[in-house]
N, CA, C and O atoms as a Tripos MOL2 file, in Angstrom:
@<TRIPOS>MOLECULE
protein
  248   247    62     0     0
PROTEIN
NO_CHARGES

@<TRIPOS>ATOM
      1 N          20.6110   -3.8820  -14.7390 N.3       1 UNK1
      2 CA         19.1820   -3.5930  -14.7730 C.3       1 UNK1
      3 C          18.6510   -3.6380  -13.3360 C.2       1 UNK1
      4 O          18.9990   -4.5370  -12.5710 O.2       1 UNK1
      5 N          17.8340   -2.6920  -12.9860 N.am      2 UNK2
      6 CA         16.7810   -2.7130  -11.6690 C.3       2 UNK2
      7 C          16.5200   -3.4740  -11.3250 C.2       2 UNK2
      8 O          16.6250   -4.5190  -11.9670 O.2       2 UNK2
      9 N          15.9620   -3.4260   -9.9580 N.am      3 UNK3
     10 CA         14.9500   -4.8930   -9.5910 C.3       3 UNK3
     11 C          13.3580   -4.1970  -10.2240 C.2       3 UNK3
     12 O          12.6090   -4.9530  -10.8420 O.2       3 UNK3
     13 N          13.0430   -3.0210  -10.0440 N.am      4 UNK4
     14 CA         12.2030   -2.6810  -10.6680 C.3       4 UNK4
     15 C          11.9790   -2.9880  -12.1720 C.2       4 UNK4
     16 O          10.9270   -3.4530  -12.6110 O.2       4 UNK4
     17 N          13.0080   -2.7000  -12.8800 N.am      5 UNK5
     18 CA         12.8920   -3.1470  -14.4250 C.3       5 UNK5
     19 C          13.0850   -4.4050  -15.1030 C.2       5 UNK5
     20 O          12.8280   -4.5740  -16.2950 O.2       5 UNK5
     21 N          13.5420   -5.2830  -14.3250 N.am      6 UNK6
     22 CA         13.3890   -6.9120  -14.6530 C.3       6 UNK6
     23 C          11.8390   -7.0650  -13.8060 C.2       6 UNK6
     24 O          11.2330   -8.1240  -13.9700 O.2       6 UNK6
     25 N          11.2340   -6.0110  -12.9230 N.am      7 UNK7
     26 CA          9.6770   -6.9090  -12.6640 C.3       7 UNK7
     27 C           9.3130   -6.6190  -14.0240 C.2       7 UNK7
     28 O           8.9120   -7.6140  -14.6280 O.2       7 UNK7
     29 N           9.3450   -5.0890  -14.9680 N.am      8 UNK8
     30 CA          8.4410   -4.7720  -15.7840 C.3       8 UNK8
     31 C           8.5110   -5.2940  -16.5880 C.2       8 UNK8
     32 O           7.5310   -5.3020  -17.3330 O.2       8 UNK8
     33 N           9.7580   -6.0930  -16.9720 N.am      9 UNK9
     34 CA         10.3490   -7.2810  -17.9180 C.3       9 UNK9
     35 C           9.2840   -7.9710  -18.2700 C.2       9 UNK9
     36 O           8.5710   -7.7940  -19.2570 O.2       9 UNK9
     37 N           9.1680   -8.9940  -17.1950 N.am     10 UNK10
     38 CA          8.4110  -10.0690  -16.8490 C.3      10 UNK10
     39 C           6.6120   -9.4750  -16.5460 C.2      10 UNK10
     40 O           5.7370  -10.3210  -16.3670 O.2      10 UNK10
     41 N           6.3830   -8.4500  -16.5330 N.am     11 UNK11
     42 CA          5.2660   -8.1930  -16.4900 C.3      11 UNK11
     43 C           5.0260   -7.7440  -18.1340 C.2      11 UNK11
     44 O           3.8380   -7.8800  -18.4290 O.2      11 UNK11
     45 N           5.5650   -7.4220  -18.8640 N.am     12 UNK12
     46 CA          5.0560   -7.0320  -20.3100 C.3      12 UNK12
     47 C           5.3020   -8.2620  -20.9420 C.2      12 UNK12
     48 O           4.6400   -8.3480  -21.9760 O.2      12 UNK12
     49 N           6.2640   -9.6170  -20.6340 N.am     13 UNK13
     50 CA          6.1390  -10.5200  -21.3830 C.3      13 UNK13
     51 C           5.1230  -11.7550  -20.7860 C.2      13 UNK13
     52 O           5.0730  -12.9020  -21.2300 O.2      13 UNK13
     53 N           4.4150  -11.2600  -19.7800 N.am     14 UNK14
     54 CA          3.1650  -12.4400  -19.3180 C.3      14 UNK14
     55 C           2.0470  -11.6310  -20.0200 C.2      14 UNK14
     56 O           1.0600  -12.3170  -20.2870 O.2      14 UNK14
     57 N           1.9510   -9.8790  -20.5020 N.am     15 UNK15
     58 CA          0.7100   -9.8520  -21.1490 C.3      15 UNK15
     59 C           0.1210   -9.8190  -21.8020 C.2      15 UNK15
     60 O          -1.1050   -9.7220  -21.7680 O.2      15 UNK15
     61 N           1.1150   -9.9180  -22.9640 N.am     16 UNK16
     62 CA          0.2620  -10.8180  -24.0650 C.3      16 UNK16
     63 C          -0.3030  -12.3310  -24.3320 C.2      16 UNK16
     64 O          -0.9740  -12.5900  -25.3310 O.2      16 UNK16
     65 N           0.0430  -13.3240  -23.3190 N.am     17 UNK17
     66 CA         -0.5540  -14.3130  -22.8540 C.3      17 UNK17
     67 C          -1.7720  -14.2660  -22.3560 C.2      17 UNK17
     68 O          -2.5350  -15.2270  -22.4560 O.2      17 UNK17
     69 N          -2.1000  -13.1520  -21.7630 N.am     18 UNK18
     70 CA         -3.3170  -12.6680  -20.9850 C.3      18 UNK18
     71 C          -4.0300  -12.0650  -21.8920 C.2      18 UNK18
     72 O          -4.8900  -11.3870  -21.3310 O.2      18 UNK18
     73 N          -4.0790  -11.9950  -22.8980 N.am     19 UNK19
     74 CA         -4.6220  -10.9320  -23.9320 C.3      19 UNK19
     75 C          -4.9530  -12.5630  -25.1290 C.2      19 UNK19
     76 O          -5.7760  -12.5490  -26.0440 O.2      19 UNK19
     77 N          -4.3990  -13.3300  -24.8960 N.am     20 UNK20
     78 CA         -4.4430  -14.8470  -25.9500 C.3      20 UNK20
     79 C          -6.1710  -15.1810  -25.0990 C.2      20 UNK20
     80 O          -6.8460  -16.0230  -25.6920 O.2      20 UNK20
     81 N          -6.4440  -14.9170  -24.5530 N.am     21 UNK21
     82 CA         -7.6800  -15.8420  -23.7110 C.3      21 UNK21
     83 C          -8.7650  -14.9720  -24.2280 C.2      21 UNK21
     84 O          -9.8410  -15.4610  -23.8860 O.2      21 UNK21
     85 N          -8.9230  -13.8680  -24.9230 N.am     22 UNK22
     86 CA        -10.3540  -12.9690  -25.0910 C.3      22 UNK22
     87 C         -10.1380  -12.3780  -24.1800 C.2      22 UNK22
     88 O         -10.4920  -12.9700  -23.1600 O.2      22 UNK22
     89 N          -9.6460  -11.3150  -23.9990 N.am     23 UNK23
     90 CA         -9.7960  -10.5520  -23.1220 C.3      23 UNK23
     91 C         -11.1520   -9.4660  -22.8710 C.2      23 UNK23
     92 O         -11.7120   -9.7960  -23.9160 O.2      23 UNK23
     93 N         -11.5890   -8.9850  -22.5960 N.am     24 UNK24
     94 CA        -12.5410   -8.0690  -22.3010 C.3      24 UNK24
     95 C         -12.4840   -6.9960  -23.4150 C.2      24 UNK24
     96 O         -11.3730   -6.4940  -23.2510 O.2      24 UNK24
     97 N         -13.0590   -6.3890  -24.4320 N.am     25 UNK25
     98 CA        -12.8100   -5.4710  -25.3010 C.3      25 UNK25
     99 C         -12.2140   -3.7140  -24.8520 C.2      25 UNK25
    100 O         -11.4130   -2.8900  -25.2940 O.2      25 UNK25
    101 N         -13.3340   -3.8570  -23.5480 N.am     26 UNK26
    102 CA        -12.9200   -2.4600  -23.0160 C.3      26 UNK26
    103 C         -11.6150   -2.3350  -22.0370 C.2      26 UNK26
    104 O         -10.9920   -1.3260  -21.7080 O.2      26 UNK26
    105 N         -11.3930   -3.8710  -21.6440 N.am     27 UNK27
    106 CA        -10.3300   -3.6650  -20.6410 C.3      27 UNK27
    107 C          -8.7590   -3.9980  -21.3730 C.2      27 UNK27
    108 O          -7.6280   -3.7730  -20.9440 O.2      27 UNK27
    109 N          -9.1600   -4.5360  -22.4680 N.am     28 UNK28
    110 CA         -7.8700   -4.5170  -23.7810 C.3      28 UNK28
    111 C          -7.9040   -3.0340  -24.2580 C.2      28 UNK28
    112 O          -6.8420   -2.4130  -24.3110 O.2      28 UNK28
    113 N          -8.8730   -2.5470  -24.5470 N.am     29 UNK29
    114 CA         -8.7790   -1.3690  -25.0730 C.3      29 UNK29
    115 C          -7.7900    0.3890  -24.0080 C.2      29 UNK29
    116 O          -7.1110    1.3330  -24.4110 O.2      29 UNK29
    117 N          -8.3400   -0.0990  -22.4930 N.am     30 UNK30
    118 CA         -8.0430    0.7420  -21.6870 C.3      30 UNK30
    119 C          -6.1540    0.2510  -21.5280 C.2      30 UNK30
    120 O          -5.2040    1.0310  -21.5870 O.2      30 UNK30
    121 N          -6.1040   -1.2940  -21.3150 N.am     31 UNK31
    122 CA         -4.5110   -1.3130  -21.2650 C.3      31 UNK31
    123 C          -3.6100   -0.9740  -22.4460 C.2      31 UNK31
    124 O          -2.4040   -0.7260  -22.4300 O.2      31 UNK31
    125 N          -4.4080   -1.0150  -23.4160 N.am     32 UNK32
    126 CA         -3.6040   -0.5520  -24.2750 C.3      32 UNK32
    127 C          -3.3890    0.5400  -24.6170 C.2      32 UNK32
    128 O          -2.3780    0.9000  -25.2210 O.2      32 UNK32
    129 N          -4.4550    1.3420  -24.2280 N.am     33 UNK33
    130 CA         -4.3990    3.2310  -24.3420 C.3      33 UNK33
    131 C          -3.0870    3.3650  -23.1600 C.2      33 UNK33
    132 O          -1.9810    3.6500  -23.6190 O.2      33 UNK33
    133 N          -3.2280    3.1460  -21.5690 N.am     34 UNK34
    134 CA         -1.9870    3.2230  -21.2730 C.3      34 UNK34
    135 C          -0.5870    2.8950  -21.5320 C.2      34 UNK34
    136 O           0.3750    3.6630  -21.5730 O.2      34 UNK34
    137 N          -0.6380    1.3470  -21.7400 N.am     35 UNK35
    138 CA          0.6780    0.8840  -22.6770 C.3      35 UNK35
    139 C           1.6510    1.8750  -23.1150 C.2      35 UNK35
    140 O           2.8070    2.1700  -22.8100 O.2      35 UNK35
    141 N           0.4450    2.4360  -24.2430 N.am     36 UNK36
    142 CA          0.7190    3.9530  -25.5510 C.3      36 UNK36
    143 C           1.5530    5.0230  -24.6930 C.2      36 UNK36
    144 O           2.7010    5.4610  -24.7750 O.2      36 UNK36
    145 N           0.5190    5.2390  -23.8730 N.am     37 UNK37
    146 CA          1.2200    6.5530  -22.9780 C.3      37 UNK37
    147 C           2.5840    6.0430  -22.2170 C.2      37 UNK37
    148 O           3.5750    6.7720  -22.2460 O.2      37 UNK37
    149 N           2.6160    4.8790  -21.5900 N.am     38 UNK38
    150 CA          3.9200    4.8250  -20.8930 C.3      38 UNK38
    151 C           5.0220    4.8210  -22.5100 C.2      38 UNK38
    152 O           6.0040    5.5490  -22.6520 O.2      38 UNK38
    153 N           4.6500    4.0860  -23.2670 N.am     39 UNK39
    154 CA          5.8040    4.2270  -24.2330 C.3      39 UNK39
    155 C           5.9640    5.7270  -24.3430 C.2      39 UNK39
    156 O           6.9680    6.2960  -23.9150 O.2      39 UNK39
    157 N           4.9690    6.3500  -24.9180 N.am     40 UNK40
    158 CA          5.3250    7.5720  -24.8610 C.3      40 UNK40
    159 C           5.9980    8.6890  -23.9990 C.2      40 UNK40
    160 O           6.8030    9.5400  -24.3770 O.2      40 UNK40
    161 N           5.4460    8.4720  -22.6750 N.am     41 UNK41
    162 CA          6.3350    9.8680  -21.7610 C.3      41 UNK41
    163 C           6.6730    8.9600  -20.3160 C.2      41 UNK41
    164 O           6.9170    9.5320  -19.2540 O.2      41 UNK41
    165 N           6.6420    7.2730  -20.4730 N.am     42 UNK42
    166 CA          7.7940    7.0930  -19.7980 C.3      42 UNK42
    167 C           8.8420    6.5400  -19.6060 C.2      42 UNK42
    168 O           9.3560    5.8100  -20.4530 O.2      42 UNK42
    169 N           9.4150    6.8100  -18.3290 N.am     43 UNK43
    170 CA         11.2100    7.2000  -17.8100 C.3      43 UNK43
    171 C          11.4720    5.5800  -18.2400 C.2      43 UNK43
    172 O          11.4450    4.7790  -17.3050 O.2      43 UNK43
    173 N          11.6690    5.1680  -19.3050 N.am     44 UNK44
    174 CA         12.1850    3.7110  -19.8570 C.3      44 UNK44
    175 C          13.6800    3.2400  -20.2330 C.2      44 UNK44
    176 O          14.1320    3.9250  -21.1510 O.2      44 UNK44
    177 N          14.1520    2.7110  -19.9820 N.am     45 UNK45
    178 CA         15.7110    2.0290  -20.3760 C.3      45 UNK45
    179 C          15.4530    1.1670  -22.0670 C.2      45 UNK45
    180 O          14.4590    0.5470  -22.4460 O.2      45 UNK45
    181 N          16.3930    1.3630  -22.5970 N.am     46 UNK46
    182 CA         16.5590    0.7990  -24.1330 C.3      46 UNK46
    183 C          15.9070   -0.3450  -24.0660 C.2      46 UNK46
    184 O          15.2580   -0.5320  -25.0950 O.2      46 UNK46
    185 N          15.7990   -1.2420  -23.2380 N.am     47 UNK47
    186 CA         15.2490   -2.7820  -23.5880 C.3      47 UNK47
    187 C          14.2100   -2.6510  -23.0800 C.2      47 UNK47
    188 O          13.4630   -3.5590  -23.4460 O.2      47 UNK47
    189 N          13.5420   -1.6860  -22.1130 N.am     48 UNK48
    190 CA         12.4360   -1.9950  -21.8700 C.3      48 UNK48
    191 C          11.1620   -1.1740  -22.6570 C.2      48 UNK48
    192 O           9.9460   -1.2650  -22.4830 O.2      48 UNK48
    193 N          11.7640   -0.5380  -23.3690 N.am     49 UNK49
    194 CA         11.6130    0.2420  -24.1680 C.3      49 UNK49
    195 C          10.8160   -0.5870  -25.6690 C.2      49 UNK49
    196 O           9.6910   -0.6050  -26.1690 O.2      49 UNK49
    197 N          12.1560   -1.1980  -25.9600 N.am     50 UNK50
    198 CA         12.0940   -2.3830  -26.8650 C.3      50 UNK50
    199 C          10.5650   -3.0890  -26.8650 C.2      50 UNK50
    200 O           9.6070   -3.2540  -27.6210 O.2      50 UNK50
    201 N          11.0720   -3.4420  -25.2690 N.am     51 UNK51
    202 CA          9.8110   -4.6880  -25.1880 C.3      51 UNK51
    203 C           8.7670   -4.3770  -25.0410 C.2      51 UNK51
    204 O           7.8830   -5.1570  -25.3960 O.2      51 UNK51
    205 N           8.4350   -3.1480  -24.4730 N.am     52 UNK52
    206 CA          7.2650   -2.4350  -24.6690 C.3      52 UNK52
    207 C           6.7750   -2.0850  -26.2970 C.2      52 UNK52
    208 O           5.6060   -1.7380  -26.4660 O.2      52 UNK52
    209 N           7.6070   -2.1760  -27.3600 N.am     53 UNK53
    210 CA          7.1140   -2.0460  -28.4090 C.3      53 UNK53
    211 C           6.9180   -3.1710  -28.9040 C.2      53 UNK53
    212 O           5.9870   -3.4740  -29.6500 O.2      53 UNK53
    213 N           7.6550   -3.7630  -28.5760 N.am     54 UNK54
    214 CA          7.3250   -5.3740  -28.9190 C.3      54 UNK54
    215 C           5.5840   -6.1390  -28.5060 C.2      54 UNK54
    216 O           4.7340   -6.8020  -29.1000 O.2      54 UNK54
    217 N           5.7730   -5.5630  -27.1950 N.am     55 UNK55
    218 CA          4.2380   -5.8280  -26.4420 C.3      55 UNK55
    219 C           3.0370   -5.2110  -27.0670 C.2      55 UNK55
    220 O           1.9120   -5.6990  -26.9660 O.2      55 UNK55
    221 N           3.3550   -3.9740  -27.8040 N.am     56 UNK56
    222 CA          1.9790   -3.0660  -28.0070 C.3      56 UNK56
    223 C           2.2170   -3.7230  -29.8530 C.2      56 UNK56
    224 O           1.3980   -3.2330  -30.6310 O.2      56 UNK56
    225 N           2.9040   -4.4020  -30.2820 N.am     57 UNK57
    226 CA          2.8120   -4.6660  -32.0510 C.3      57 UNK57
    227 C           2.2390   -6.3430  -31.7110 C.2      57 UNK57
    228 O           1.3760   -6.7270  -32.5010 O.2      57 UNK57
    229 N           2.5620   -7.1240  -30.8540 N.am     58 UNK58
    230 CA          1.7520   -8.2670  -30.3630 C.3      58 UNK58
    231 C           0.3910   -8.0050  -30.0800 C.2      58 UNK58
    232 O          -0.4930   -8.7470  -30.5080 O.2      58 UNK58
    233 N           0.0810   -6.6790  -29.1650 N.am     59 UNK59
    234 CA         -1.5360   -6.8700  -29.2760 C.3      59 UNK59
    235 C          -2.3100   -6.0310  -30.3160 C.2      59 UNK59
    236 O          -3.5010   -5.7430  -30.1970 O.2      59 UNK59
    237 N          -1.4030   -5.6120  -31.5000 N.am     60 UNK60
    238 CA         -2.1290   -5.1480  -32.5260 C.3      60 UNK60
    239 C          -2.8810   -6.4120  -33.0340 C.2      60 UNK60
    240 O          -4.0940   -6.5920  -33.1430 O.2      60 UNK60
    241 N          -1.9570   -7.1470  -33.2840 N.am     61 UNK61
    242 CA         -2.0390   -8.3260  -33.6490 C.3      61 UNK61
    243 C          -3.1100   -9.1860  -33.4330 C.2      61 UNK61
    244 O          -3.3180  -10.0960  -34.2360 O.2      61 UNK61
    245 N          -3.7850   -9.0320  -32.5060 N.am     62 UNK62
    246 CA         -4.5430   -9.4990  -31.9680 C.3      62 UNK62
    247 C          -5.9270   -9.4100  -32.2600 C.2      62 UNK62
    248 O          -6.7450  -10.0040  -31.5580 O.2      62 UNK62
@<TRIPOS>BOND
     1     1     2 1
     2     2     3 1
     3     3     4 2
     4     3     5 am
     5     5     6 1
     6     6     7 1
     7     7     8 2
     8     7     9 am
     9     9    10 1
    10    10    11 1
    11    11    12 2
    12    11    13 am
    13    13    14 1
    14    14    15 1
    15    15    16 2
    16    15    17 am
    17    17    18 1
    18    18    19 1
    19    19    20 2
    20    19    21 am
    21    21    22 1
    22    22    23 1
    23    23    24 2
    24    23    25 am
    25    25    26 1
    26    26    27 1
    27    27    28 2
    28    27    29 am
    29    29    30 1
    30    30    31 1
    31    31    32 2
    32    31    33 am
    33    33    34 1
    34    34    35 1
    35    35    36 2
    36    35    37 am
    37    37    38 1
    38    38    39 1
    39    39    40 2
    40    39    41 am
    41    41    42 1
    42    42    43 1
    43    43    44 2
    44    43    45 am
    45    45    46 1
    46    46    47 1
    47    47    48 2
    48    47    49 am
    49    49    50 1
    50    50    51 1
    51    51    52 2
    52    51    53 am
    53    53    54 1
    54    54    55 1
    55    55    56 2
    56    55    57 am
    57    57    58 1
    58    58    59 1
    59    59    60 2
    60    59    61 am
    61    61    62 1
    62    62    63 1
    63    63    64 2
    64    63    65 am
    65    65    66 1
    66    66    67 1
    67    67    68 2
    68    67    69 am
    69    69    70 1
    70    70    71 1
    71    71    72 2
    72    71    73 am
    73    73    74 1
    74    74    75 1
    75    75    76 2
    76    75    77 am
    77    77    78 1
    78    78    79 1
    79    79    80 2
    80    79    81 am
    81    81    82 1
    82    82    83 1
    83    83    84 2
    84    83    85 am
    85    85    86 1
    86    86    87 1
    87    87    88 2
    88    87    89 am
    89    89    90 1
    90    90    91 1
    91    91    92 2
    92    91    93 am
    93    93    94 1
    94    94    95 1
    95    95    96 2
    96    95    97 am
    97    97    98 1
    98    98    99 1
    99    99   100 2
   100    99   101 am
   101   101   102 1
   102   102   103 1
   103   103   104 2
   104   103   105 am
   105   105   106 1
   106   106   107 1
   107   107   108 2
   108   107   109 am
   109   109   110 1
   110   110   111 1
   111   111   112 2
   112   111   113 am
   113   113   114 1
   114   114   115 1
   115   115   116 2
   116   115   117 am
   117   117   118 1
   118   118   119 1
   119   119   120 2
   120   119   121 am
   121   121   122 1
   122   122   123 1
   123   123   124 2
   124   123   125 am
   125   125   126 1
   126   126   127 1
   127   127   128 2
   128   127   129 am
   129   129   130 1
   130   130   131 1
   131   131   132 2
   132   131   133 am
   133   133   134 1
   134   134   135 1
   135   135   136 2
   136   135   137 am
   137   137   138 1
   138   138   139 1
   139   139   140 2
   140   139   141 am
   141   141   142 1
   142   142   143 1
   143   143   144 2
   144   143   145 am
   145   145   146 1
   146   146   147 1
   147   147   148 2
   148   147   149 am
   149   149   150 1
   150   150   151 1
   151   151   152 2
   152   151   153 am
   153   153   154 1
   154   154   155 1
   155   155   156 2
   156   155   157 am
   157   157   158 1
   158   158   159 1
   159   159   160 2
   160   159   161 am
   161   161   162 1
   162   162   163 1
   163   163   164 2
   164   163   165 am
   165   165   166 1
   166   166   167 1
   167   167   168 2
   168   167   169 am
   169   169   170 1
   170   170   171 1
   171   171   172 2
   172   171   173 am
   173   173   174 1
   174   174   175 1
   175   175   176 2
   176   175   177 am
   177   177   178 1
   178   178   179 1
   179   179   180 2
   180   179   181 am
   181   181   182 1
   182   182   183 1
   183   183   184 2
   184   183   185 am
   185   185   186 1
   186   186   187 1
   187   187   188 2
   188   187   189 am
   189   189   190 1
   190   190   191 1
   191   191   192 2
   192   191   193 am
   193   193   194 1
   194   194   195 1
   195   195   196 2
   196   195   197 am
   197   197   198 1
   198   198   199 1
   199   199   200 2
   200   199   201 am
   201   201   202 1
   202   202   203 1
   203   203   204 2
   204   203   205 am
   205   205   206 1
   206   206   207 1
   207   207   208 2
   208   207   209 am
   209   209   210 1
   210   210   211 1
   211   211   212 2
   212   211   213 am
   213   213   214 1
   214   214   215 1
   215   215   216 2
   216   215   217 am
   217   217   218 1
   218   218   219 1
   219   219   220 2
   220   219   221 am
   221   221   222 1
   222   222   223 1
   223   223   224 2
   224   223   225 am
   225   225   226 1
   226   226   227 1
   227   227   228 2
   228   227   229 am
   229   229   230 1
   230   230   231 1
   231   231   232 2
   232   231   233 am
   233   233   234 1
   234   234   235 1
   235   235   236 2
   236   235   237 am
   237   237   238 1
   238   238   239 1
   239   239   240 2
   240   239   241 am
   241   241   242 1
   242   242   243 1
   243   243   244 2
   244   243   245 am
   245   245   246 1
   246   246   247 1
   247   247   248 2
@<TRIPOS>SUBSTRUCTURE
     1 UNK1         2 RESIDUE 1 A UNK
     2 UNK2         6 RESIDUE 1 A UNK
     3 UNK3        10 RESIDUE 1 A UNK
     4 UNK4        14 RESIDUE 1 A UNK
     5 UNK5        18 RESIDUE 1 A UNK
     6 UNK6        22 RESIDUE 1 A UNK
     7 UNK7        26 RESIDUE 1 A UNK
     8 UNK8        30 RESIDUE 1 A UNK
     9 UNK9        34 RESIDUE 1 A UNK
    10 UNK10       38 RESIDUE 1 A UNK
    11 UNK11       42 RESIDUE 1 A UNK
    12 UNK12       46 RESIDUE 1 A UNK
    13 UNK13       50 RESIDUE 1 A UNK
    14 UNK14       54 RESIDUE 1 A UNK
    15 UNK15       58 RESIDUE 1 A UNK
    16 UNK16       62 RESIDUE 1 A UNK
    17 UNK17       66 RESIDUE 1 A UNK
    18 UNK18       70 RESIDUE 1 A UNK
    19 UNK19       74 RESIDUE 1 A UNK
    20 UNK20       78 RESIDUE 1 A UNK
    21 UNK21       82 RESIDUE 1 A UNK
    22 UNK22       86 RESIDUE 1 A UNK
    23 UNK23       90 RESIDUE 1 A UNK
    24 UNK24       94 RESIDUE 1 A UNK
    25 UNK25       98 RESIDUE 1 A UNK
    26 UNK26      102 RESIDUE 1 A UNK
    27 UNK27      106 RESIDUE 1 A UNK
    28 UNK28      110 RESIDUE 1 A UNK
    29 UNK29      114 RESIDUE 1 A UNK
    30 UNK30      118 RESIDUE 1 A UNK
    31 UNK31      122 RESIDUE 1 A UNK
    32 UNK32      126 RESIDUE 1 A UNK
    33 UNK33      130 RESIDUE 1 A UNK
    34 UNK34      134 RESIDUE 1 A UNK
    35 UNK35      138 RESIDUE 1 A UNK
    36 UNK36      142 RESIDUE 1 A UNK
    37 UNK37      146 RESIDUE 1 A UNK
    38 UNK38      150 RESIDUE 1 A UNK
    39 UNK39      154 RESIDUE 1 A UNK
    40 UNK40      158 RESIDUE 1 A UNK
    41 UNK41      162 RESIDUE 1 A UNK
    42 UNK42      166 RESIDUE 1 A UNK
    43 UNK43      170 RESIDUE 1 A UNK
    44 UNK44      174 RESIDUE 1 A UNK
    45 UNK45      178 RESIDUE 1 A UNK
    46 UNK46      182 RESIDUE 1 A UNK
    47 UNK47      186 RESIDUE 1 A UNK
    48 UNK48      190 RESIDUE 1 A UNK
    49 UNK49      194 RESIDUE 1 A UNK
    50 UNK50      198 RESIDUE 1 A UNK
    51 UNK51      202 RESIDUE 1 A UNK
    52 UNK52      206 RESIDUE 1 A UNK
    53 UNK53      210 RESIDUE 1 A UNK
    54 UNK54      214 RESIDUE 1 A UNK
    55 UNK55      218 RESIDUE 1 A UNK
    56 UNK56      222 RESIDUE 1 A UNK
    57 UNK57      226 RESIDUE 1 A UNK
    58 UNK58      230 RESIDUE 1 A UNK
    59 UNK59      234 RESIDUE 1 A UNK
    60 UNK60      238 RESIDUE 1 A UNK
    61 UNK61      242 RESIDUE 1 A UNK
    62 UNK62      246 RESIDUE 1 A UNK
């Protein structure tokens, strides 16, 4: 794995922690419209892939 793709690792599993505090409605709403799109059209490896779906069914959740 990348050094790039172990940051994004660790950056999709600190943000749903950040999303536990109330986040802002519009600024949950805007990260999560992107979220959508990177799952969708981007250049992702199988696990990060994963965890990105993992990340966007955690802040359904929410």
């Amino acid at each position: 794995m990348t050094e790039l793709s172990e940051s994004r690792n660790e950056f999709y599993e600190k943000l749903i922690h950040s999303f536990q505090n109330d986040a802002d409605p519009q600024i949950y709403d805007k990260i999560y419209s992107n979220l959508c799109g990177l799952l969708a059209h981007g250049d992702l490896n199988n696990k990060e892939y994963d965890l990105l779906k993992e990340v966007l069914y955690e802040l359904e959740r929410i």
